[in-house]
Structure formats: structure tokens, C-alpha cells
Backbone bond lengths (Angstrom), bond angles and torsions (degrees), N, CA, C in turn:
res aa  C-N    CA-C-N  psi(-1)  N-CA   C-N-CA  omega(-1)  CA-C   N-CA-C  phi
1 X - - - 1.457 - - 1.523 109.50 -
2 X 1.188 129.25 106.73 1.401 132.65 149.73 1.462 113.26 -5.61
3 X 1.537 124.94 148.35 1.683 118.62 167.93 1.415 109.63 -65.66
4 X 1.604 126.19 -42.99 0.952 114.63 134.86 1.431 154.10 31.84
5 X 1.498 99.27 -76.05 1.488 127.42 -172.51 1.246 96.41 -96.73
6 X 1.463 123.41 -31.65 1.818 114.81 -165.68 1.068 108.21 -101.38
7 X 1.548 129.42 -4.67 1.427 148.06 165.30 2.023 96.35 -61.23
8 X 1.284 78.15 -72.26 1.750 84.56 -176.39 1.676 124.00 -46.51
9 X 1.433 99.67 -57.55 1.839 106.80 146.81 1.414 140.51 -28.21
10 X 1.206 105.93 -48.84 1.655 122.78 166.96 1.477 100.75 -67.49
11 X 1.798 111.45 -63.82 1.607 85.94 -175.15 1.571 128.60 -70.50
12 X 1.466 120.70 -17.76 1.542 97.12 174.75 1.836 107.81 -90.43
13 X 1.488 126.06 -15.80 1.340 104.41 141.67 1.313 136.98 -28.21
14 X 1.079 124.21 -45.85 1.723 133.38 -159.65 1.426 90.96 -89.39
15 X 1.198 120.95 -68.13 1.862 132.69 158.52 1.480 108.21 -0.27
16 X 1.975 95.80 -80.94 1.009 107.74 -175.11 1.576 133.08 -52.99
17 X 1.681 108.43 -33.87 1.603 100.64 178.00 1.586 103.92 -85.36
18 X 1.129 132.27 37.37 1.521 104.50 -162.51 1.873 81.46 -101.95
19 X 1.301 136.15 -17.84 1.370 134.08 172.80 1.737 102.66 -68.13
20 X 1.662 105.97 -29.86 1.928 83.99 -170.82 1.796 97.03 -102.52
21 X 1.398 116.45 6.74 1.440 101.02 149.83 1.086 126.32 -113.23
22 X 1.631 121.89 27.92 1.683 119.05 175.00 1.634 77.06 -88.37
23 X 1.631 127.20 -52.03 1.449 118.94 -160.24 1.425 103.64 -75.23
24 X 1.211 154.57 7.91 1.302 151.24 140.78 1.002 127.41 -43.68
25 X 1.257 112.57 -76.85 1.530 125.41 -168.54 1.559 127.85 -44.51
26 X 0.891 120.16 144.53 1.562 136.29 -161.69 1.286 92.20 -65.40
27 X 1.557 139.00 111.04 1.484 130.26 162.62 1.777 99.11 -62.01
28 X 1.158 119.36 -50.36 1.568 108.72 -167.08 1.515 117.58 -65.20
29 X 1.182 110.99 -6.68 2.017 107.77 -164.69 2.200 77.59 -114.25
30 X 1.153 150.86 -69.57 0.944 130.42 143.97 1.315 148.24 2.40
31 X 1.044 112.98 -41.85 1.443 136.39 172.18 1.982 100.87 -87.84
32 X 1.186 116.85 -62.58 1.382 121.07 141.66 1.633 120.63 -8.26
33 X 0.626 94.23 -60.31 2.108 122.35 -170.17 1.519 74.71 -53.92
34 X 1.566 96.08 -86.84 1.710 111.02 -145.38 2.141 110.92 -57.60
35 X 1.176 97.33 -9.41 1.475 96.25 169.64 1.167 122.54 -83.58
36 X 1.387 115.01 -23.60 1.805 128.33 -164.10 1.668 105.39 -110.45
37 X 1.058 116.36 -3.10 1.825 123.74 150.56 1.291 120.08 -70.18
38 X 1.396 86.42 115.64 2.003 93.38 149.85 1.331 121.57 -55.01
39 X 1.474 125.51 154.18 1.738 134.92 -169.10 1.468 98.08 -59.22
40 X 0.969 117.03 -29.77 1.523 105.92 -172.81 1.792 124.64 -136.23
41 X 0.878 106.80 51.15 1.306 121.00 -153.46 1.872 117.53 -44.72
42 X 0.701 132.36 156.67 1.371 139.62 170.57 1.757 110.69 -98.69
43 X 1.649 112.52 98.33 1.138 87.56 -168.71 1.641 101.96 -131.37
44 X 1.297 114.80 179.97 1.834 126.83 -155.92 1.453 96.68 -159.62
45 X 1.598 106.77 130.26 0.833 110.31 -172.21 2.231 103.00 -139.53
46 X 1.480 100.38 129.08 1.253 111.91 167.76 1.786 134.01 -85.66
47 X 1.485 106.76 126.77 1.435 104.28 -152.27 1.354 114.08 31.67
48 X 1.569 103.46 91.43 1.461 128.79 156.22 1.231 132.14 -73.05
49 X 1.740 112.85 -16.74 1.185 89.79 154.81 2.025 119.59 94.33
50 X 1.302 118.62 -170.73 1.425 94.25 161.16 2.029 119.33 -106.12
51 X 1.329 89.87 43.53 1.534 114.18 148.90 1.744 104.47 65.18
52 X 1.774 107.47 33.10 1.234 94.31 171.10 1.498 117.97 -111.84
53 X 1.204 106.38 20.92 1.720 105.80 160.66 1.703 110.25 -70.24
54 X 1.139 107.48 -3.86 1.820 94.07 -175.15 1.561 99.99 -95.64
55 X 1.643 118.57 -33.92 1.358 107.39 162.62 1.762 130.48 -46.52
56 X 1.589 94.20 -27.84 1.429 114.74 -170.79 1.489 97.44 -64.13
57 X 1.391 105.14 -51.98 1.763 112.06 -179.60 0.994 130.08 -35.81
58 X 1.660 120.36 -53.83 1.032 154.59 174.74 1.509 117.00 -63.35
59 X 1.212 119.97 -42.78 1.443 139.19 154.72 1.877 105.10 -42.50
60 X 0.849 111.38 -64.12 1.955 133.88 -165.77 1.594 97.81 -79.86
61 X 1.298 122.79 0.62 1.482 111.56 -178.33 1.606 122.52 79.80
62 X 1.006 129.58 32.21 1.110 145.03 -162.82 1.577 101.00 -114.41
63 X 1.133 114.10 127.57 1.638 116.19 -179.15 2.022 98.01 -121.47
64 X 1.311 129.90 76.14 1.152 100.38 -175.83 1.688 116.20 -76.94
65 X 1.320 95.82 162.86 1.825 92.89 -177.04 1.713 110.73 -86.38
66 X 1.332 114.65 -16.90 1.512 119.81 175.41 1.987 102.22 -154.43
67 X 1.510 100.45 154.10 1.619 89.23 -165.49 1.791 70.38 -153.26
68 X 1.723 107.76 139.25 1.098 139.20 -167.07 1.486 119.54 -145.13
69 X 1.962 125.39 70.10 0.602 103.44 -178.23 1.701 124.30 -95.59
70 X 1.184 144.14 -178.34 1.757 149.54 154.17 1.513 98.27 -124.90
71 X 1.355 76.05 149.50 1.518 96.41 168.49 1.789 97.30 -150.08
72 X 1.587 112.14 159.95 1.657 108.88 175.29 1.442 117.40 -86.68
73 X 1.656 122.48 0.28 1.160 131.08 178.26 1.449 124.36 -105.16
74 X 1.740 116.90 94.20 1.407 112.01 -175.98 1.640 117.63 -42.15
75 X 1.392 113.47 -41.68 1.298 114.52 -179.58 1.548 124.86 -68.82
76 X 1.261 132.51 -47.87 1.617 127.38 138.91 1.392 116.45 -42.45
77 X 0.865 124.14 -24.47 2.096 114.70 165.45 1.595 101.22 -76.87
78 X 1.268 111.43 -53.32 1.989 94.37 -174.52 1.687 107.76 -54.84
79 X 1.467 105.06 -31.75 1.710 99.75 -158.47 1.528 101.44 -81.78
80 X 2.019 123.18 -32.91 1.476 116.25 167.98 1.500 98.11 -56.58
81 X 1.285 156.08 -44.66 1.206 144.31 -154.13 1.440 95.95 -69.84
82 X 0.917 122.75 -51.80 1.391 124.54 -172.57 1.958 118.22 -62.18
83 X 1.159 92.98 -31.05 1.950 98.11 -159.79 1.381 87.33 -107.17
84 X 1.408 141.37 -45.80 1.243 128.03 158.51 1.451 133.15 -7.92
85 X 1.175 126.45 -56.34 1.083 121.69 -165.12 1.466 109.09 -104.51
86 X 1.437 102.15 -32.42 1.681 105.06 171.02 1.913 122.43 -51.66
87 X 1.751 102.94 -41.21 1.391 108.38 160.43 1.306 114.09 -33.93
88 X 1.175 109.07 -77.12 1.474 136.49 -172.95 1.284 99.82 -37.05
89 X 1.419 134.40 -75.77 1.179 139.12 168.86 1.540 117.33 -14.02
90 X 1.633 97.47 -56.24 1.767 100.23 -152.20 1.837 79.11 -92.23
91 X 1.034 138.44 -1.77 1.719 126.21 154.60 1.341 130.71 -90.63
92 X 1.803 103.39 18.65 1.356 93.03 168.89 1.645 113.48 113.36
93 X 1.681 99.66 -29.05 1.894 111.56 -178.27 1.118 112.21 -72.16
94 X 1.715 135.90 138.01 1.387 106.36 153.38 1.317 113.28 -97.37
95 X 1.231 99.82 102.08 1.761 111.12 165.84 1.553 114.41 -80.34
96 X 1.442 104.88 141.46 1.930 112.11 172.76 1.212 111.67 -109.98
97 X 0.561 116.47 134.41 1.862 126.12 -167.99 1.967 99.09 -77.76
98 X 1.000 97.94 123.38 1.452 109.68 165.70 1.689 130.37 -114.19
99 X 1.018 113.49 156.09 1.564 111.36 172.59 1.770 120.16 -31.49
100 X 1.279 110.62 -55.80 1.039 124.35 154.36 1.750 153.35 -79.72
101 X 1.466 99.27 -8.34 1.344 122.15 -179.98 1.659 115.31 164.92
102 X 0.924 85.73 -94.35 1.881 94.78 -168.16 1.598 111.20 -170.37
103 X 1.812 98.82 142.42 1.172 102.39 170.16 1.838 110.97 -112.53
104 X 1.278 133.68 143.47 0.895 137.01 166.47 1.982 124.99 -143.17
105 X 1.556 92.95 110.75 1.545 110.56 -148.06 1.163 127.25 53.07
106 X 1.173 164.59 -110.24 1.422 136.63 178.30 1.525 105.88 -108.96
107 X 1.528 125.08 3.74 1.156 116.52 164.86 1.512 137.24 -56.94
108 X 1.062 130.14 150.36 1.697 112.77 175.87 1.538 98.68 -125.96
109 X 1.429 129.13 136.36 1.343 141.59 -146.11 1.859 85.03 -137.81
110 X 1.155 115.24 101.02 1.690 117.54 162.62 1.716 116.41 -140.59
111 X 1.579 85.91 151.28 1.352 101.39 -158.06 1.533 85.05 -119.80
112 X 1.525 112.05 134.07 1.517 127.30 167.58 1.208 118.84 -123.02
113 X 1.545 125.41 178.50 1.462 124.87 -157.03 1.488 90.41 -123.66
114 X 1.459 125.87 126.44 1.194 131.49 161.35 1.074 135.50 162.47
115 X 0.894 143.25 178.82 1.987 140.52 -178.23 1.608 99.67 -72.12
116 X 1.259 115.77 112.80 1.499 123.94 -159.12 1.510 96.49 -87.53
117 X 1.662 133.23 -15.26 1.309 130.25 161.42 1.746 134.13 -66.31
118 X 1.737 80.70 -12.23 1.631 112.60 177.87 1.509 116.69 -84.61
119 X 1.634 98.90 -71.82 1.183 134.61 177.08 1.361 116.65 -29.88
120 X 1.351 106.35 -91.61 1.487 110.87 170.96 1.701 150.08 -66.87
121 X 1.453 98.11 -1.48 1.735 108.37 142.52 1.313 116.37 -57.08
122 X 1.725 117.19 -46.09 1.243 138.61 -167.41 1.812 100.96 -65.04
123 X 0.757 122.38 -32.14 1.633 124.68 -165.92 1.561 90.16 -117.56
124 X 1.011 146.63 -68.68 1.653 124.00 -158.98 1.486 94.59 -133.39
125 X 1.711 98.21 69.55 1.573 121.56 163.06 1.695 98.77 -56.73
126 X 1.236 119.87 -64.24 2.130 110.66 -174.61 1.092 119.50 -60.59
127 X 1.593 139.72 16.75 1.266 120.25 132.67 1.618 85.63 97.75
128 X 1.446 127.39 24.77 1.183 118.71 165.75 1.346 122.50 -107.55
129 X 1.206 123.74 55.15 1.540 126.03 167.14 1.706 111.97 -101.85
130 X 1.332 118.01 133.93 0.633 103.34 -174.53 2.169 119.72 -101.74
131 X 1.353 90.33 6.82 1.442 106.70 171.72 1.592 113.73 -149.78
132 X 1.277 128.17 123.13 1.624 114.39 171.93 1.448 84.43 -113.30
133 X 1.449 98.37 136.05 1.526 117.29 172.29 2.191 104.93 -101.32
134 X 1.162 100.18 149.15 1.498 103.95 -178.64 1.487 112.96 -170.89
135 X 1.389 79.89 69.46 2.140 107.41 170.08 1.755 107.62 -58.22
136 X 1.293 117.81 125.70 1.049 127.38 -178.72 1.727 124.00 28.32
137 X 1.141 104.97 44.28 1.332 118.04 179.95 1.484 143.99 -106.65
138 X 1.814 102.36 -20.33 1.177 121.87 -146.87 1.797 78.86 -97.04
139 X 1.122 129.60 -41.08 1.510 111.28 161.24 1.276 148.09 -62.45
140 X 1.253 96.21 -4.27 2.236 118.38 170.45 1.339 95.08 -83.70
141 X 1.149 134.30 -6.16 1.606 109.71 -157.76 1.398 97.25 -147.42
142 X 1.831 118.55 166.48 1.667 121.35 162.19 1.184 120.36 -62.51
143 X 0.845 113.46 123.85 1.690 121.37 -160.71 1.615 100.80 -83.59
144 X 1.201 116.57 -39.20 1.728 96.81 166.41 1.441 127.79 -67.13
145 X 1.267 113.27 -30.22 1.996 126.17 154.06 1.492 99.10 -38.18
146 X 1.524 105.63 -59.58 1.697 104.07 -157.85 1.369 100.57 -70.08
147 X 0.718 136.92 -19.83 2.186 151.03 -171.79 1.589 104.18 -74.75
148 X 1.458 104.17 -52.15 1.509 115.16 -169.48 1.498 94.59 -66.40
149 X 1.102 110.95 -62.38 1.579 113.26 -164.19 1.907 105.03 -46.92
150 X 1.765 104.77 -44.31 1.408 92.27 -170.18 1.299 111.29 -62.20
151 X 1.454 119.05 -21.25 1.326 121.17 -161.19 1.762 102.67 -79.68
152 X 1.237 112.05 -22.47 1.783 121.09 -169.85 1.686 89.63 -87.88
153 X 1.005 127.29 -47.05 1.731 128.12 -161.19 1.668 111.37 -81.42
154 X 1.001 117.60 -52.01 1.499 158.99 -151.33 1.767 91.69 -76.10
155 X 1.756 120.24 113.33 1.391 108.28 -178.15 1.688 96.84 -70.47
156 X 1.893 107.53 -178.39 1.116 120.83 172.35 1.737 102.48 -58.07
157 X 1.008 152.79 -83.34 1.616 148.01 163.88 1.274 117.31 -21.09
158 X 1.257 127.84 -46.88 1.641 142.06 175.61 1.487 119.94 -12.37
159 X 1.037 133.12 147.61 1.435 128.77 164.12 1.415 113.70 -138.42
160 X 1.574 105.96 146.36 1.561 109.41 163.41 1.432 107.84 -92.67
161 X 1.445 104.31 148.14 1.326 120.79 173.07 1.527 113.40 -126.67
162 X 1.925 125.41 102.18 1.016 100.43 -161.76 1.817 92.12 -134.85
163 X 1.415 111.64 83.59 1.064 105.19 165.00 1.563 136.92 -83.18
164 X 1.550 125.04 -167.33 1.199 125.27 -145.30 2.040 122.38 37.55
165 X 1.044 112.54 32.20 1.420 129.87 164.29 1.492 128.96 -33.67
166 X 0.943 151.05 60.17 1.890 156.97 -114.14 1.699 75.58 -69.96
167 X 1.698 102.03 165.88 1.542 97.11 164.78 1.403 94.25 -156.69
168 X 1.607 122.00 15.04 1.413 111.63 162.40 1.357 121.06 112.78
169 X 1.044 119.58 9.07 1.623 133.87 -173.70 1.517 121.31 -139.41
170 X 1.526 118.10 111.77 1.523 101.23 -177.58 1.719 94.64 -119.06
171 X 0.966 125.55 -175.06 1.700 136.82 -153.86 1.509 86.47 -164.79
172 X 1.720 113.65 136.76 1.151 120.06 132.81 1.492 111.11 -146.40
173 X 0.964 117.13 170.73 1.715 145.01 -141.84 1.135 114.57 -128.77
174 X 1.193 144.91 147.32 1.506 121.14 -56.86 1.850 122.24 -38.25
175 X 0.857 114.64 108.45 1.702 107.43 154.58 0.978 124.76 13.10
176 X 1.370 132.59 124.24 1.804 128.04 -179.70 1.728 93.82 -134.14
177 X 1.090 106.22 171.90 1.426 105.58 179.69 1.613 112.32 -107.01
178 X 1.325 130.80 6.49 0.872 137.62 174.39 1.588 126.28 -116.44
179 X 1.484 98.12 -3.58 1.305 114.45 175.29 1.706 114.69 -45.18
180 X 1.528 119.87 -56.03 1.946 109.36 -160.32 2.098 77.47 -66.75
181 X 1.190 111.95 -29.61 1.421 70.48 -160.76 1.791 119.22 -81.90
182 X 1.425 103.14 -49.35 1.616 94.48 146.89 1.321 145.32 -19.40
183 X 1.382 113.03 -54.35 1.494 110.51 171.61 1.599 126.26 -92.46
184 X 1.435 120.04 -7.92 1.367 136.24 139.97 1.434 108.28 -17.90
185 X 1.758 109.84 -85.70 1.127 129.44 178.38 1.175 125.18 -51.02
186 X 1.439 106.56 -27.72 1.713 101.56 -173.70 1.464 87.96 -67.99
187 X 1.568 129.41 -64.47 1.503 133.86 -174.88 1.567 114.58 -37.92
188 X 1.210 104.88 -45.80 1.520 114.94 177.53 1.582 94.53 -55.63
189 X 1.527 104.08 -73.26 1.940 87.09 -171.99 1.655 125.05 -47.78
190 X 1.486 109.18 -38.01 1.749 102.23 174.74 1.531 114.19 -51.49
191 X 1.533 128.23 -35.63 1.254 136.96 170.82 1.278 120.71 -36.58
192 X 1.778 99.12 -68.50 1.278 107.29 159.93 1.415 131.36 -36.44
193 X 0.767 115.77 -39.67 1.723 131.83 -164.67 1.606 93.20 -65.08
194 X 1.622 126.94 119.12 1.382 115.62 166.71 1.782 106.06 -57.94
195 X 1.651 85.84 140.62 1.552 95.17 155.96 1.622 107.28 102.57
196 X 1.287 99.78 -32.18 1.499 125.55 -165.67 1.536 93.39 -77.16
197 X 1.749 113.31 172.14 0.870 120.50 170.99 1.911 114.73 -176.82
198 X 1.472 125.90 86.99 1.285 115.96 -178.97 1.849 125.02 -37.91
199 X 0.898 93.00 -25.10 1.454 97.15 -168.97 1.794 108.27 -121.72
200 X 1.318 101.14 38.64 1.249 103.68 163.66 1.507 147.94 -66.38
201 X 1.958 95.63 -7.29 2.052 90.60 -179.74 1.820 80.02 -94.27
202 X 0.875 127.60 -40.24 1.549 111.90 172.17 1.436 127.84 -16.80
203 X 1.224 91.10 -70.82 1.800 125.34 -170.87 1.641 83.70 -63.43
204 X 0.899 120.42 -78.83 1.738 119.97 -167.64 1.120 120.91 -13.94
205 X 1.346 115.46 -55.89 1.257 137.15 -169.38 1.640 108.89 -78.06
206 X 0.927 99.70 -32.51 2.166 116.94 162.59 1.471 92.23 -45.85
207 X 1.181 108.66 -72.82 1.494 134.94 -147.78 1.713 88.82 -55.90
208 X 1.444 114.66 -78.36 1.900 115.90 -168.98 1.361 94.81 -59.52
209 X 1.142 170.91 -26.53 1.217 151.99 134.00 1.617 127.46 -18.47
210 X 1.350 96.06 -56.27 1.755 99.63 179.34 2.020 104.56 -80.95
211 X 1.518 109.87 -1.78 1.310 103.88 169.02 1.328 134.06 -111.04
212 X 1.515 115.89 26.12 1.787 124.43 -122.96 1.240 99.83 -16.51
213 X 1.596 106.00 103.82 1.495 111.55 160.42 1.922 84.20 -116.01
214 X 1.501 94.46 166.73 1.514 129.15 -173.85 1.555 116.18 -69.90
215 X 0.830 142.57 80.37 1.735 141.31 177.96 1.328 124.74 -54.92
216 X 1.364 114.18 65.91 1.440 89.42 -156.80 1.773 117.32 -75.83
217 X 1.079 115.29 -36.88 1.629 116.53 149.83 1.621 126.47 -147.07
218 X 0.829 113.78 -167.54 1.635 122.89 -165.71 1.348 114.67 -166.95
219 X 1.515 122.94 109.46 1.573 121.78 179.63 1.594 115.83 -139.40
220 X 0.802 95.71 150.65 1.853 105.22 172.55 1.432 114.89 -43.01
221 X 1.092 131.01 119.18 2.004 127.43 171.39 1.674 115.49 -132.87
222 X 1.339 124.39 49.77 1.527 138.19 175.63 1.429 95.30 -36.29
223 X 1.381 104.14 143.67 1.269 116.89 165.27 1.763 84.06 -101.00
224 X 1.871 113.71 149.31 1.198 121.03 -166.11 1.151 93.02 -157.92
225 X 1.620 122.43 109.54 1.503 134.70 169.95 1.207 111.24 -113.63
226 X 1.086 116.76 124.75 1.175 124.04 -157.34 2.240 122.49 -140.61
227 X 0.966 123.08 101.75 1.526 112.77 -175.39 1.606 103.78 -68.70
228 X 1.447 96.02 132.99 1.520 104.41 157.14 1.806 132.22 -114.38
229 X 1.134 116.24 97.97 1.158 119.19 176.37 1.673 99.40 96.42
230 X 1.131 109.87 22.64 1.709 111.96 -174.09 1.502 114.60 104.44
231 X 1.078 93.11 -10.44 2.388 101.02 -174.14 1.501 121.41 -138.34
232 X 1.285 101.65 142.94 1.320 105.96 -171.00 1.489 139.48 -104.08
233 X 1.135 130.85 134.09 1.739 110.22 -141.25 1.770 105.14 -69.84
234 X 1.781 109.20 157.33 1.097 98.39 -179.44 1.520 124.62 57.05
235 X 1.017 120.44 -148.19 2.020 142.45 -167.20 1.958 77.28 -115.40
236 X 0.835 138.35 66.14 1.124 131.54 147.55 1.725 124.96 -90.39
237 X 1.279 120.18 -34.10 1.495 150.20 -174.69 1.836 75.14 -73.37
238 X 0.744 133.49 -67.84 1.644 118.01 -175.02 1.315 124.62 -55.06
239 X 1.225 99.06 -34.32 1.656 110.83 176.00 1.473 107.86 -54.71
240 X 1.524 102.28 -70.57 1.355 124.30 165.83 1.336 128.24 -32.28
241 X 1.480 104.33 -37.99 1.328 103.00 153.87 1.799 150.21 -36.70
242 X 2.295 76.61 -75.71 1.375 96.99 167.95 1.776 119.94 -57.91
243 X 1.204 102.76 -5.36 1.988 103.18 178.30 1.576 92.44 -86.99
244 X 1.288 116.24 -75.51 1.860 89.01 171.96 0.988 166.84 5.00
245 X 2.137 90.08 -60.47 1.397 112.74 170.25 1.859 98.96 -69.17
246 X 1.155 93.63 -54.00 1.915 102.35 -164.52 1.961 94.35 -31.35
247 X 0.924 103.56 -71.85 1.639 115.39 -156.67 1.700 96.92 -60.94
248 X 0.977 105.66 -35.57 1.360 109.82 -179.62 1.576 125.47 -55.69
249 X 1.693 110.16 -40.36 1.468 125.77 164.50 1.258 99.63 -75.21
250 X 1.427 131.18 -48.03 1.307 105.58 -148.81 1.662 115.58 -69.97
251 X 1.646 95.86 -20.08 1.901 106.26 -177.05 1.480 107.28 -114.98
252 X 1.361 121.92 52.44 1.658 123.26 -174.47 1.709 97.56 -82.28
253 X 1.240 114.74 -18.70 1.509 104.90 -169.49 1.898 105.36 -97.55
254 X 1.314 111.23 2.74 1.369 134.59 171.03 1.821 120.52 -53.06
255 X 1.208 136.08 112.94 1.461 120.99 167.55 1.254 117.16 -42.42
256 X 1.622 99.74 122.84 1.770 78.66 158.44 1.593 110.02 95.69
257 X 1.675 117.26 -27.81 1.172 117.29 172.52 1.414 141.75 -57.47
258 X 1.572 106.45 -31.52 1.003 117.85 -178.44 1.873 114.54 -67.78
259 X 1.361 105.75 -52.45 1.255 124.50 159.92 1.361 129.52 -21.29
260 X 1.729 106.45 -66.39 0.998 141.02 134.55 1.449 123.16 0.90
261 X 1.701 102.15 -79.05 1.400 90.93 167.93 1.688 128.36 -97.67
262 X 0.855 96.72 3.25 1.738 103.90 171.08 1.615 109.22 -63.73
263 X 1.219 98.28 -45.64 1.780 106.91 171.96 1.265 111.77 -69.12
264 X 1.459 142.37 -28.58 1.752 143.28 179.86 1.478 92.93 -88.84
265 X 1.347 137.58 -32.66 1.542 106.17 -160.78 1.980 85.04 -95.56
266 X 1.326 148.34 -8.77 1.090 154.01 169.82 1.241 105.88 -55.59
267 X 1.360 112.44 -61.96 1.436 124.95 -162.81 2.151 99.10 -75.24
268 X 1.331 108.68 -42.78 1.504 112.28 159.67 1.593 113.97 -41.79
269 X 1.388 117.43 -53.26 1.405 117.42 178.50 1.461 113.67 -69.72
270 X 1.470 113.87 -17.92 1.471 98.55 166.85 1.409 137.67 -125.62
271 X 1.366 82.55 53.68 2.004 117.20 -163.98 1.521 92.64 38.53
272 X 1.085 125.38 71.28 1.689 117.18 158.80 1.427 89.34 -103.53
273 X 1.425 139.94 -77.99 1.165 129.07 -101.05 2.002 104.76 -103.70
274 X 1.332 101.05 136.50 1.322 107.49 -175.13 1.902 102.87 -93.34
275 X 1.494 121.31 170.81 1.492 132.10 -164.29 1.408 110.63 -138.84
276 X 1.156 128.56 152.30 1.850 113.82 168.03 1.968 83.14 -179.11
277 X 1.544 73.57 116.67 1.452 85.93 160.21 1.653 100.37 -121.39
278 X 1.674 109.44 158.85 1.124 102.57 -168.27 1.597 89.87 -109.86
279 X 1.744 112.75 135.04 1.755 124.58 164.35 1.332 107.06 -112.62
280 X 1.322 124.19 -179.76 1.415 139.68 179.54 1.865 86.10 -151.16
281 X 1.644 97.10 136.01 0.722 102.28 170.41 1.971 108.33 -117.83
282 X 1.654 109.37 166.58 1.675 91.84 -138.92 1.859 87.69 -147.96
283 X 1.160 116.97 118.16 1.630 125.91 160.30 1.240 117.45 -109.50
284 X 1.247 134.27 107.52 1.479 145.25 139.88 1.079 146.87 -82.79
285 X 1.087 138.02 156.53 1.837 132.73 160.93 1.831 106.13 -107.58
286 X 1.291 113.67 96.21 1.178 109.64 169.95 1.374 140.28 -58.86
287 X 1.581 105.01 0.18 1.350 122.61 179.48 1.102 107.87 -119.89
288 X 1.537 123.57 -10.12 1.616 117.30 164.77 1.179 157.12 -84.02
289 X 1.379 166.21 177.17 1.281 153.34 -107.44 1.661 84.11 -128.00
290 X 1.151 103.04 148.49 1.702 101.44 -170.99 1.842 101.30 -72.89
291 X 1.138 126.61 164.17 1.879 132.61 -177.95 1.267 92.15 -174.20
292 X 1.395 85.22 -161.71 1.616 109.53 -164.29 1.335 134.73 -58.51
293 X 1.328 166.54 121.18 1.071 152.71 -108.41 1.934 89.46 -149.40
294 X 1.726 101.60 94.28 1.805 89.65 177.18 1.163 118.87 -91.77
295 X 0.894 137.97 87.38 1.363 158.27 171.96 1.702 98.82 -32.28
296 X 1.415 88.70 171.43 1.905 109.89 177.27 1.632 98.56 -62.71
């Protein structure tokens, strides 16, 4: 495939899951979120992605007064600049398209290209954000890097909110016989991977413990793909796809793998096959006094 082609891939990937993580997410640790915000929040967000968590915002009642996202992919930053505001638009916002993103009422909403562990010390070094958002992220990266940073960005009151959180378990449907060992390995290879970590909402929660940071909740958020009646909602069957491919590279030198997946993307083509990865979704104050820990 041309870069090209994997440019284009990435963006209706990102597209595509944004339906199986609106149905993820923890309504109760969310709902959480939106009570413990100020009216106008100051917010920053790590790997943003193609920048439709700010529609999400806007959706949930959220008016932020400045919105700062990074991502490490120049090419997903031009295309959130672009689809950003058009969302917004077709929900009702009037967003203006800017060089960098969008303005809507005196807010300015920009999305930049860069190592967001870098980046955003660099821009709101005083610790005045009043939300860092970090959607499926906190497992791509060192999680004490990602800690430090909230703690440098993140005001004294502030909270991270970082749902869809990996925690180490994927499921697929129907039964294969090669599955524990296949998906072992796939986990084993993310391990491998510096920075990475399968079992990262786990570890997290290790981590604000040994820092008394603030818990403010913690809930279950499965990603759940699922065929109905033979079909799958939306661009989901693509989604579903691209998870295939993922596990599929990462264990090609695996027995049995190849096999393996010849039978899941088959059973994909004939709306059989169901998905479940397991997330935790996760609210903290990284600058706050250690308390209660609300669990699922």
C-alpha cells in the first residue's frame, strides 16, 4: 500500500471507531467528568487523534474556553483541522475554521503535530489546564512520562480524564483453537514495544497510588463489535478489520497464525465474527490529595 493508502486507512480507522467508542465509554465516570468541571474549562488534550473528542464536548455540554489538541501524526492533524469543525457545524456549532482548527465564540480549538509528552509541557508549562483529556493513549506511551506531564500541565484542581484505557484482554467470537496462543503473543508483542504497555489501566492505578493522586472514578468501557443479523453497524466491519490486521502483524512469526487469521477475516466477511477488548475508563486529579477510589 502506498503511504498514501495508509494515510487514508488511518483516517477512516479513527472515523470508523469513533461509533464503537461513543458506545464504550463509562456513562457513570463521564457523567462524573461533567459534574467536577468548571463552566468553561481550559482543556488539552493528548493524541487527539482526528479531533472528534471536541465534538464529543460540545455534545456533553461542555463549553471549553481554549482547547489544545497534539497528536504525533502531521497527517491526522491536517485532516482533524479539517473534519473538526465541519462536525461541529453539522451538530448545530458555529465553528470557523482556522489555520489551525477552529474558532467557536471566543474560543480557539487547535490541533498541532507532535510528541504530546514534549509538546504540551512546552505550551501550558504553569500547570493551568483545567482538563487533559487522553483517549486511548495512556497504553502507547510510559506511563510515568504520561503522569509527569499531567502533573506539569494539569492545574492544582485539574483532572485527567483518560478513557478507553487497554487493560490486557481481547475476546473474539466464535472460538478458534488457536486463539490463547495467538492473542498471548499479540499482548506479548505490545509489551515489547517500548513505551507500550497491555495492561496499562491496571498499572495506572498502581502508578496514582504510589503518587497520592485523587481517583475520582474508574469504570468498565469494552470496545464491543458485534454483527447483527449478518451486518455490522456503521464502518464498523472496517474497524474490525483493521484489528485483524494489527494482531495479525504483530504475531506473523506465530504457529498457526496465519490460519488463524484467514478464518477471522472470513468469518468478518460473513458478519459472523464478534470483538471485545477489555478498557477501563479512568478520572483523576494528578495534583490531588489521595481519597476514595470509585471503582466500577
Amino acid at each position: 500500500m502506498t503511504d498514501g493508502g495508509h494515510e487514508h486507512a488511518r483516517r477512516r480507522y479513527l472515523a470508523a471507531k469513533r461509533s464503537v467508542d461513543e458506545r464504550a465509554r463509562n456513562r457513570r465516570v463521564r457523567d462524573r467528568l461533567l459534574a467536577a468541571l468548571p463552566a468553561e474549562p481550559r482543556v488539552a488534550e493528548a493524541g487527539c487523534g482526528a479531533g472528534l473528542t471536541v465534538p464529543a464536548l460540545y455534545e456533553w455540554g461542555v463549553r471549553p474556553s481554549s482547547y489544545h489538541g497534539v497528536d504525533v501524526d502531521a497527517g491526522i492533524v491536517a485532516f482533524a483541522r479539517h473534519v473538526a469543525p465541519r462536525v461541529l457545524r453539522r451538530r448545530g456549532f458555529d465553528a470557523v475554521e482556522t489555520g489551525r482548527g477552529c474558532r467557536v465564540g471566543d474560543a480557539d480549538l487547535e490541533f498541532a503535530a507532535g510528541d504530546a509528552l514534549q509538546a504540551l509541557p512546552a505550551v501550558d508549562s504553569a500547570g493551568e489546564v483545567d482538563l487533559l483529556l487522553a483517549q486511548s493513549f495512556l497504553d502507547l506511551v510510559p506511563l510515568g512520562s504520561a503522569l509527569d506531564v499531567a502533573e506539569a500541565v494539569v492545574s492544582p484542581d485539574g483532572l485527567v480524564y483518560a478513557p478507553l484505557t487497554f487493560d490486557g484482554d481481547t475476546v473474539f467470537q466464535p472460538a478458534h483453537p488457536a486463539d490463547d496462543r495467538v492473542l498471548a503473543a499479540f499482548h506479548d508483542a505490545i509489551d515489547a514495544t517500548p513505551g507500550r504497555d497491555s495492561r496499562a489501566a491496571r498499572h495506572v492505578r498502581e502508578h496514582l497510588r504510589e503518587r497520592d493522586a485523587h481517583v475520582e472514578a474508574v469504570g468498565s468501557s469494552d470496545w464491543i463489535v458485534r454483527p447483527v443479523d449478518g451486518a455490522y453497524r456503521e464502518d464498523e466491519r472496517f474497524f474490525l478489520g483493521c484489528i485483524l490486521s494489527f494482531v495479525a502483524d504483530a504475531v506473523s512469526d506465530v504457529d498457526g497464525a496465519e490460519e488463524w487469521s484467514s478464518t477471522r477475516h472470513a468469518q468478518l466477511a460473513r458478519g459472523e465474527l464478534t470483538y471485545v477488548a477489555r478498557n477501563h475508563d479512568l478520572l483523576f486529579r494528578p495534583g490531588g490529595t489521595a481519597g476514595a477510589d470509585h471503582g466500577e
